[in-house]
Structure formats: C-alpha cells, structure tokens
N, C-alpha and C positions, 0 to 999 in steps of 0.2 A: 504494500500500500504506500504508495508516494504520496508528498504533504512538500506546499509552498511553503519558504521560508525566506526571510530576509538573509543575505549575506553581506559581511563587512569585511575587505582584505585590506592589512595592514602591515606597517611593522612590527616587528619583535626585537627585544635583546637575545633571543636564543639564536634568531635566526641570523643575527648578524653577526653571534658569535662564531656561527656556524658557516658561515658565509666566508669567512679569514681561511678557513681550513681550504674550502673550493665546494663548488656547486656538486661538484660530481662524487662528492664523501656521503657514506651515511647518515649522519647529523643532519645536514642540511638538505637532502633528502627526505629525510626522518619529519622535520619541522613542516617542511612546505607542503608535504601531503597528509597534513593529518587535519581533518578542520574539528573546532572544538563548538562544542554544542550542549544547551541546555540540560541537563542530568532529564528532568521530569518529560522534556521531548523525546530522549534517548529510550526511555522506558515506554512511552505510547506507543514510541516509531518499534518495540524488541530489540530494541539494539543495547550492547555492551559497548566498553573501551575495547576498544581494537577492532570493533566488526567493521567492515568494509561499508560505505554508502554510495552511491551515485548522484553529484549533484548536474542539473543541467539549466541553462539560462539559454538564453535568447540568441547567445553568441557560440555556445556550445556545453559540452560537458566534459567530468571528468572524474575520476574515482578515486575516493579519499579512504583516511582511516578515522574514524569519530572517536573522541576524546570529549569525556564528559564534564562538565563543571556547573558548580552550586547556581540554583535559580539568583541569587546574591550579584552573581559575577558575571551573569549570561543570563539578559532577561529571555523568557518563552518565545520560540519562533525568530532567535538573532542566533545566526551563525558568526565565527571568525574562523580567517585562514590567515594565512602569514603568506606576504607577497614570493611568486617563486613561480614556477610552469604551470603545475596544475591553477593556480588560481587566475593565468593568463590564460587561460582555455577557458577560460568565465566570462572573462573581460571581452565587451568590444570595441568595435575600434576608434569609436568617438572620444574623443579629449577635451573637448570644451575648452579648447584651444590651449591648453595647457602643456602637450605632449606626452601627458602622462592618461592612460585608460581609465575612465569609470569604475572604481572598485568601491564604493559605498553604497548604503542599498540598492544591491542586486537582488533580484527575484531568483532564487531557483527551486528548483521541485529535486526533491530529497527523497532517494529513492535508497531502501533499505536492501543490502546484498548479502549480507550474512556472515562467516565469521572468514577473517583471515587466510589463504591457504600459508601452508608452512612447508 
C-alpha cells in the first residue's frame, strides 16, 4: 500500500563527514540512501529500520532504506534525505533560477518493499 508524503533533502554533518572520505565509500553511500521517517508512519506503512521503501515524484524515483525517528523530530507524513544521487533522482530540473534543484516539499508516494536483501 503506497501513501503520499512530503519530502525534504538536505544537508547533514554525517554526510559531509562522509563526503571527505569520497562519494564512492560506504558511509557516504550509507547516508545518502537511507531516508528517515516518522516512527508512527513506519508502523502504519509495516515497515522497520532497515526495510527497503520506494519513493517516486514527478521527476522520478528511487529506492531507499527507512530509518525511523521520534514523532518529536519528524513530524507525520515529512520525510528527510540527505543530498547525494538517490535524492537527485527526486529532484527536477527547475531551479528557480538559483542553479541549484527543488529539494523542499517534494510530493512523493512511499511505497513499502520489504526487508533488506543480505
């Protein structure tokens, strides 16, 4: 059962720790494809930390790993991603003259995949 949600990609300090090391290291791999999400969404949508999701917008989609956090720190129906590829396959290509993509409220539909292969 897939469910819209708002998305917001940003920065991090993890991910720009992560980012010294090189884009193509685990870490920052690690960061840029996990998007984090509402704990009490995670439990309507079945999902755990680690389970696999699909989000898709207007511009495309891409497949993430969900990372839960307190309704406190992530209100209902707001995603976060940390800037990086997957969250550029979100993004389109309008800038609003800025140069830089559209990455605050983004619509996308949150489709649940299930747990991790290993």
């Amino acid at each position: 059962m897939a469910e819209t949600m708002t998305l917001i990609a940003g920065r991090t300090s993890k991910q720009g720790t992560s980012l010294k090391a090189g884009k193509l290291k685990d870490d920052y791999i690690s960061v840029t494809s996990t998007v984090e999400m509402n704990a009490e969404d995670m439990a309507r949508l079945g999902l755990e930390d680690g389970d696999r999701v699909r989000l898709t917008s207007a511009a495309g989609e891409t497949v993430l790993t969900c990372l839960g956090r307190k309704p406190e720190d992530l209100p209902t129906g707001l995603l976060f991603i940390a800037y990086g590829p997957p969250s550029s396959q979100l993004m389109g290509s309008d800038t609003a003259l800025t140069g830089m993509p559209l990455s605050k409220n983004l619509e996308v539909e949150v489709e649940p995949l299930g747990k991790a292969e290993t």
